[in-house]
C-alpha positions as CSV (number, residue, x, y, z in Angstrom):
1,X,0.0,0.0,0.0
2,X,1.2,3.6,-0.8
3,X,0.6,7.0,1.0
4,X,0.7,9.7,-0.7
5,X,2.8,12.8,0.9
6,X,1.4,16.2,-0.4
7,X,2.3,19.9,1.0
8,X,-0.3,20.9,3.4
9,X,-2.3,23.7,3.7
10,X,-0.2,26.2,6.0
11,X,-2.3,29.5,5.4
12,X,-5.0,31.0,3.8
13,X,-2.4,33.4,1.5
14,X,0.0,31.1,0.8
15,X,-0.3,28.9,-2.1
16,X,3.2,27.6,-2.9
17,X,6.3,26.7,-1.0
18,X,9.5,25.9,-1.6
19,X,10.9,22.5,-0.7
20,X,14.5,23.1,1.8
21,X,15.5,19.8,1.9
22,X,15.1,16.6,2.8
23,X,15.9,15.3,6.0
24,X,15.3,11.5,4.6
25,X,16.7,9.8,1.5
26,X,15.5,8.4,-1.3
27,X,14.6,4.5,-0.2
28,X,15.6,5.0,3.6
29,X,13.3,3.4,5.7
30,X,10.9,5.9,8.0
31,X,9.0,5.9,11.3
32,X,5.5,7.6,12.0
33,X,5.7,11.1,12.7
34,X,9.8,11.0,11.5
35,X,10.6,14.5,10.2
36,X,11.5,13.8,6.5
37,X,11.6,17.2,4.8
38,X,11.9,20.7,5.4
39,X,9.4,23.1,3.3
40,X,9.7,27.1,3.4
41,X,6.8,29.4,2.8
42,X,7.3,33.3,2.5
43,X,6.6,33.4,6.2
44,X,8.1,30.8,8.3
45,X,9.6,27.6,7.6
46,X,7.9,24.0,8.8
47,X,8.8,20.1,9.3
48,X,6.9,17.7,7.0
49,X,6.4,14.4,9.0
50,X,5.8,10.8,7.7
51,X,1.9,10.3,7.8
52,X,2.9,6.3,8.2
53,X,6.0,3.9,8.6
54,X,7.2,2.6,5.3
55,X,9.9,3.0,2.4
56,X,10.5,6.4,1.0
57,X,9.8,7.6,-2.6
58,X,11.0,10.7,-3.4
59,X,9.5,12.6,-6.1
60,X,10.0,16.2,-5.6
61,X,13.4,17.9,-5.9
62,X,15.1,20.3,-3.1
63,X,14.6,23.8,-4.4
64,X,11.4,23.4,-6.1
65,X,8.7,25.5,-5.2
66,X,5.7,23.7,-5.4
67,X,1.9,24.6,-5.4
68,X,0.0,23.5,-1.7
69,X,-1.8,20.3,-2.1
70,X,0.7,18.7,-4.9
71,X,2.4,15.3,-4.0
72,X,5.9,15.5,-3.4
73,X,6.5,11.7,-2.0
74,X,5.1,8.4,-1.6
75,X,5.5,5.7,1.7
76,X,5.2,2.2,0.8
77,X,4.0,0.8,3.7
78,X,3.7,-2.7,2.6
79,X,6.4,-4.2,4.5
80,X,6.2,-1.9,7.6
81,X,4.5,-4.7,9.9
82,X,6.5,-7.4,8.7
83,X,9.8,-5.5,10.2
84,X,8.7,-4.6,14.0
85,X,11.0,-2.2,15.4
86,X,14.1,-3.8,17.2
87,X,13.4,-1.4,20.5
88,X,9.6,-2.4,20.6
89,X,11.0,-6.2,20.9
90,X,13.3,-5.4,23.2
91,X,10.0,-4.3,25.9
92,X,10.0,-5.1,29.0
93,X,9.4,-8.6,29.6
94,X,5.8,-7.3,31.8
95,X,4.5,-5.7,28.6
96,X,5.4,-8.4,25.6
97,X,4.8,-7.4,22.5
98,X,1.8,-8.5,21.1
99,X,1.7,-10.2,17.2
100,X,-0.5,-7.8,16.6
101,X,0.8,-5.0,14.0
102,X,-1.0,-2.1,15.9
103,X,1.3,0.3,17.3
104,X,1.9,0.7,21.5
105,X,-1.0,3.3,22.7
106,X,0.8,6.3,23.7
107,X,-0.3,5.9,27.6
108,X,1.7,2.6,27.9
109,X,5.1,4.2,26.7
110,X,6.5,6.8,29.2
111,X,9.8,8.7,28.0
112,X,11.9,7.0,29.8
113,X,11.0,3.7,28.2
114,X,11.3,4.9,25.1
115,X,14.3,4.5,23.0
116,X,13.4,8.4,21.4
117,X,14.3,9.8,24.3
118,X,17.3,11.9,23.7
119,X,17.3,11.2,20.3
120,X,17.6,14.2,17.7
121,X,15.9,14.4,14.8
122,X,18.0,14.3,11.5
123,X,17.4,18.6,11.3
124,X,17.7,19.1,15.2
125,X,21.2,16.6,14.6
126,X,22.8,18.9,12.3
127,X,21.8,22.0,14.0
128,X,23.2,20.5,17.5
129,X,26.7,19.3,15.3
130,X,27.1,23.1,14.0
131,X,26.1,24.5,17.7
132,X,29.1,21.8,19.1
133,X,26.1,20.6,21.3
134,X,25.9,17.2,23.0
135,X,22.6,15.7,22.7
136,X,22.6,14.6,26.2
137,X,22.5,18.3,27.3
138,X,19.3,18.9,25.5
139,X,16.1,18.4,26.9
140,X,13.5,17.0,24.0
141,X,10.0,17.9,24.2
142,X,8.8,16.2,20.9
143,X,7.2,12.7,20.7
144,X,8.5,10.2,23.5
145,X,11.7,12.8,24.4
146,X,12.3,13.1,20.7
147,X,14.8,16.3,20.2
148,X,13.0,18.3,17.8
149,X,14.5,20.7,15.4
150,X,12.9,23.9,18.1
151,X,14.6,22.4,21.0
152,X,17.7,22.8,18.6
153,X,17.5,26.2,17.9
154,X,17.2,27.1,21.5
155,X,19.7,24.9,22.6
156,X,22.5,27.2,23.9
157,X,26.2,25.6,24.8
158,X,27.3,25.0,28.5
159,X,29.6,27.6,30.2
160,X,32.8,26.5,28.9
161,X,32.6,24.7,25.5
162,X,34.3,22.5,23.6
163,X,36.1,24.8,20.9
164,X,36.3,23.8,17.0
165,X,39.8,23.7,15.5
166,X,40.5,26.6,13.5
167,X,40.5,26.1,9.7
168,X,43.4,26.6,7.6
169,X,44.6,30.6,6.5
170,X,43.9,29.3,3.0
171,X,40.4,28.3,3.3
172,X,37.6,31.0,4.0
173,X,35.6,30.5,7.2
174,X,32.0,30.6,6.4
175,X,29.6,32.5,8.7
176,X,25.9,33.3,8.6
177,X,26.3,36.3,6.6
178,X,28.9,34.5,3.8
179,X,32.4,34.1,3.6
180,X,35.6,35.9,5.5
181,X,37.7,37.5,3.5
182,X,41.0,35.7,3.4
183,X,42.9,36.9,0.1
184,X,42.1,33.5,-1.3
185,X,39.9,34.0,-4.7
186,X,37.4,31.9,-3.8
187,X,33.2,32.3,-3.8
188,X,30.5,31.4,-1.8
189,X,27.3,30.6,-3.1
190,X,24.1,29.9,-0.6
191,X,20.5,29.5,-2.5
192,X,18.2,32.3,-1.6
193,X,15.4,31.4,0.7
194,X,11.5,31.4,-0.1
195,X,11.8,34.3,2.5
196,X,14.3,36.6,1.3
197,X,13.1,36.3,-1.8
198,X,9.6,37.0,-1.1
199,X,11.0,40.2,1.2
200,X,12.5,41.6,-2.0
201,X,9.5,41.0,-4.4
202,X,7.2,42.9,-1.9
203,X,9.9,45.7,-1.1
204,X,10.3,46.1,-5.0
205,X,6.6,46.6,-5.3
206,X,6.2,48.7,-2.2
207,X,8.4,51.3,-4.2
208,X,6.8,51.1,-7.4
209,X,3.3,51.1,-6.7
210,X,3.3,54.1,-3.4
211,X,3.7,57.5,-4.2
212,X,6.0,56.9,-1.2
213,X,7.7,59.7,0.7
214,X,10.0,60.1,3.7
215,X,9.7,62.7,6.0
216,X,12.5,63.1,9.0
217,X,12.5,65.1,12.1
218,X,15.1,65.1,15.2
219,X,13.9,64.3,18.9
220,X,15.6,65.6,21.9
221,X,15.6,62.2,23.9
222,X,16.2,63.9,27.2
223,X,13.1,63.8,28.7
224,X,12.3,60.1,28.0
225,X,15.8,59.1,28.9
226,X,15.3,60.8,31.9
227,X,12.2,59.2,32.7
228,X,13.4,55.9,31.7
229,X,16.5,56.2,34.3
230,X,13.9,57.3,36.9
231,X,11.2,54.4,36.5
232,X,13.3,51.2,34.9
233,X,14.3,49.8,38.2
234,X,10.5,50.1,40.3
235,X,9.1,49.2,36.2
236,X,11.2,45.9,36.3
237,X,10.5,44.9,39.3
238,X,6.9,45.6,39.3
239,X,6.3,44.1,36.1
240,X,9.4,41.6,35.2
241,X,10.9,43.4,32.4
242,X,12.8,46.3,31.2
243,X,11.4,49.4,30.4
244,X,12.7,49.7,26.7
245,X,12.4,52.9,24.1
246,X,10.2,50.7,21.8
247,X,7.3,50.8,23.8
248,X,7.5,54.4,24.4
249,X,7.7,55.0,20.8
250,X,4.1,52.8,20.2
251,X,2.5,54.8,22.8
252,X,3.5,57.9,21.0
253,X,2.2,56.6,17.6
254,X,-1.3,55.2,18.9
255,X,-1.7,59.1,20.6
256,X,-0.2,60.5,16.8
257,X,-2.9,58.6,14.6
258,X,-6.2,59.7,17.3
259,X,-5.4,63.0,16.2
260,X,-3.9,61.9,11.6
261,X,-5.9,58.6,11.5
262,X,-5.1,58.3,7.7
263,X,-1.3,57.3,8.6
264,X,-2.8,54.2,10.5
265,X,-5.4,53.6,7.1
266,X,-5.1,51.5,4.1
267,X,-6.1,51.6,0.1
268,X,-8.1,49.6,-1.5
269,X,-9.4,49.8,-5.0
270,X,-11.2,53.7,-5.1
271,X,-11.6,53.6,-1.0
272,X,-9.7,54.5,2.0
273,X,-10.2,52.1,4.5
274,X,-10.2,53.8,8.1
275,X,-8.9,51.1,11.4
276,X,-10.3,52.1,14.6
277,X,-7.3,50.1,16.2
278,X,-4.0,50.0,16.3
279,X,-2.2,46.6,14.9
280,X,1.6,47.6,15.3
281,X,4.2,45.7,13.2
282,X,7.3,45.7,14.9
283,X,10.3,44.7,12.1
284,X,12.8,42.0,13.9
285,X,15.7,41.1,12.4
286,X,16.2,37.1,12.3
287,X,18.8,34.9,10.6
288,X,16.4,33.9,7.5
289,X,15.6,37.4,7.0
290,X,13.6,40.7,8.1
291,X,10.5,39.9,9.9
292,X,7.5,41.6,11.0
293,X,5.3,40.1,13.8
294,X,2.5,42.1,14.7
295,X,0.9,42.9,18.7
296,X,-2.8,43.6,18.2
297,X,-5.0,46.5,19.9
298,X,-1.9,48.3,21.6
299,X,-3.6,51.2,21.4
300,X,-5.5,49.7,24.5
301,X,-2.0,48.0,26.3
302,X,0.3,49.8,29.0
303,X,3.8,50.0,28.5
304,X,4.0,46.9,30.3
305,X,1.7,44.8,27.9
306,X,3.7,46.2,25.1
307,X,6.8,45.4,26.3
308,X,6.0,41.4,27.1
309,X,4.3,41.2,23.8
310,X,7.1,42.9,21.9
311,X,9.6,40.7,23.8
312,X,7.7,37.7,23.3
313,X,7.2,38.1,19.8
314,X,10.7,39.0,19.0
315,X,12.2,35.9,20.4
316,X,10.2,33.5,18.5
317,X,10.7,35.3,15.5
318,X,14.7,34.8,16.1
319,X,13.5,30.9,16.6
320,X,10.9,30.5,14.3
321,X,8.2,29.7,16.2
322,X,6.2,32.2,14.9
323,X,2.7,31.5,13.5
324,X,1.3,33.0,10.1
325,X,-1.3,34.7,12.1
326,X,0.9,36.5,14.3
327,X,2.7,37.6,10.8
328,X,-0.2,38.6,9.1
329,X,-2.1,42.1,9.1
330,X,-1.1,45.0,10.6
331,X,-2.3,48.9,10.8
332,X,1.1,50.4,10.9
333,X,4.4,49.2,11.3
334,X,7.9,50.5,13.4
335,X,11.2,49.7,12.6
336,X,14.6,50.7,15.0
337,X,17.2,51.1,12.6
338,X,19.1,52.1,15.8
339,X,20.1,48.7,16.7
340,X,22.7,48.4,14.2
341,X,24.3,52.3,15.0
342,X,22.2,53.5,11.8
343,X,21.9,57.3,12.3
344,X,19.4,57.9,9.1
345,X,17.6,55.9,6.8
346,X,14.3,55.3,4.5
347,X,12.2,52.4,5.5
348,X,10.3,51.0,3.3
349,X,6.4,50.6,3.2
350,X,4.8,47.6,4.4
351,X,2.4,47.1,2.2
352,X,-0.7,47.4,2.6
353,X,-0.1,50.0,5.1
354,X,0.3,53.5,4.4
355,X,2.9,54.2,6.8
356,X,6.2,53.1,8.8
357,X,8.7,54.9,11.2
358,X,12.0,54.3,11.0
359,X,14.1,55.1,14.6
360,X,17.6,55.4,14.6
361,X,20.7,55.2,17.0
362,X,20.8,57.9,19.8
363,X,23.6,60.4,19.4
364,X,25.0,63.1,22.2
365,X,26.1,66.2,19.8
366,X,25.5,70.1,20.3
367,X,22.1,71.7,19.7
368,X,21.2,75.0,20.4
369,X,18.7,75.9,23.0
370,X,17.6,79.4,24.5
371,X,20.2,80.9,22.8
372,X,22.8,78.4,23.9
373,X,24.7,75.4,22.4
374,X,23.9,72.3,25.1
375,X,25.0,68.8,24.6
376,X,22.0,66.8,23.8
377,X,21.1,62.9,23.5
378,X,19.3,63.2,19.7
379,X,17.7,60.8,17.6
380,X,16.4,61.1,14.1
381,X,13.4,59.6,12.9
382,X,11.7,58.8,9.7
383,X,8.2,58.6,8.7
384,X,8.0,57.1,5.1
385,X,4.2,57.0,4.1
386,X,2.5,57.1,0.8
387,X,1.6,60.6,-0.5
């Protein structure tokens, strides 16, 4: 008997995917549940599971970008019952295995019976071999102590780890963001993912089909800084985290679009459509590309709220545990340019949204106030918005 393996649905808006890799090989034989590819949307990435044990058919290439619902593999399963699982016959001698081809009910197997426990999954294996991780030191939370690919990523090293040799002077050390430059004329090619791709195809079109503008003012950040130094110590430990600039910055917006609503509105067709809310997108920077989760209603949150949701957010963007809802929609969007010492810049719509503001790193220089030069903590923002 054969299953067929399609690409599920994984969003209303998304109808094709790209196919990362496969975990599994060509003929290998699979488990239930076994992780056997890795598919990429434009939003997030996601593990593809075997639906039954069995032999793998492969029919799908990696790279492809395939339409949702289109079949991509095949599991034999014919000869999946006649091949029982060397750790299920090897049960305790209270629980034999029965002849029967049904698999154990979940409730009889507790993790530490189970020969998953501490067992990586062939993407959470590599990721732990690049990290110099030990399996042992991870905890898994997947199926029966299975470590997933999540546990992975959030698997950080102990306090003194085991350091790789270095590579040789004549071969470059590659690094997330490509190649060190060593004098040796060599390249490095990486394929582009589904997500960078889609971030330039959507910035491209944000230019060409916006009348878009950007706007930039400077803020004297004493007062807030001031503030900030005041309250961040009886603010973290009321509430449990820092009091950041971010959150400031999103109260200040919500008050700016009660009194220019159109900046926090959206075109479509021959009408302006008006949003009695405020859905912030807040751009994050992740390894796989520029991000924007979005924190609903923040018109109604407290600094507080904004801050744990902001924080929240961000960290599962870095770890992709983000879901397509939390990506999708938005009002408005903010983007701190700041972070990475960038003193101006133009940020790009977010289409559909009519507007975005940029912040940017905080800089102590002269300014001229009541007649006298003073040393002031300035910041320039930028307001890019469709004319």
């Amino acid at each position: 008997m054969e299953i067929e393996i399609k690409i599920p649905s994984v969003g209303e808006s998304i109808t094709e995917v790209t196919l990362a890799s496969w975990v599994k090989k060509d003929g290998d034989t699979v488990k239930q549940d076994e992780v056997i590819a890795e598919i990429e949307s434009d939003k997030a990435s996601f593990e593809l599971n075997a639906e039954q044990a069995g032999t793998l058919h492969i029919l799908a290439k990696e790279g492809d970008t395939i339409k949702v619902g289109s079949k991509i593999a095949t599991i034999d399963t014919s000869g999946a019952a006649k091949n029982p699982e060397p750790e299920k016959a090897a049960a305790p001698a209270e629980e034999p295995v029965k002849s029967s081809p049904k698999p154990v009910k979940a409730e009889t197997t507790t993790k530490s019976d189970s020969y998953a426990v501490g067992t990586p999954s062939p993407a959470a294996a590599k990721i732990l071999d690049e990290k110099n991780i030990p399996a042992t030191e991870v905890n898994g939370t997947g199926r029966d102590g299975r470590i997933t690919k999540n546990d992975a990523v959030q698997a950080q090293p102990a306090a003194a780890p085991v350091e790789k040799p270095s590579p040789s002077p004549a071969s470059p050390k590659v690094v997330a963001n490509g190649p060190v430059f060593t004098g040796a004329r060599n390249e490095h090619r990486e394929k582009m993912s589904t997500l960078r791709k889609t971030i330039a195809k959507r910035l491209v079109e944000a230019k060409n089909l916006t009348a878009m503008l950007t706007t930039f003012n400077e803020i004297d950040m004493t007062a807030v800084m001031d503030m900030r130094k005041k309250y961040k110590d009886a603010f973290k430990d009321k509430y449990g985290i820092g009091l950041g600039f971010m959150s400031i910055f999103t109260k200040a917006v919500c008050e700016a679009i009660k009194e220019f609503p159109a900046v926090n509105s959206r075109i479509d067709e021959n009408d302006l459509v008006y949003h009695d809310f405020v859905d912030m997108g807040i751009a994050v920077s992740t390894p796989r590309g520029l991000v924007v989760p979005v924190v609903r209603n923040v018109e109604s949150m407290s600094l507080a709220d904004i801050e744990k949701n902001i924080a929240d957010l961000a960290g599962r963007a870095r770890d992709n545990k983000l879901t397509i809802e939390e990506m999708t929609g938005g009002t408005f969007t903010i983007t701190n340019g700041g972070v990475f010492g960038s003193l101006m810049s133009t940020p790009i719509l977010n289409a559909p949204q009519s507007a975005i503001l940029g912040m940017h790193n905080i800089v102590e220089r002269p300014v001229a106030l009541n007649g006298q030069v003073v040393i002031r903590p300035m910041m320039y923002v930028a307001l890019s918005y469709d004319h």
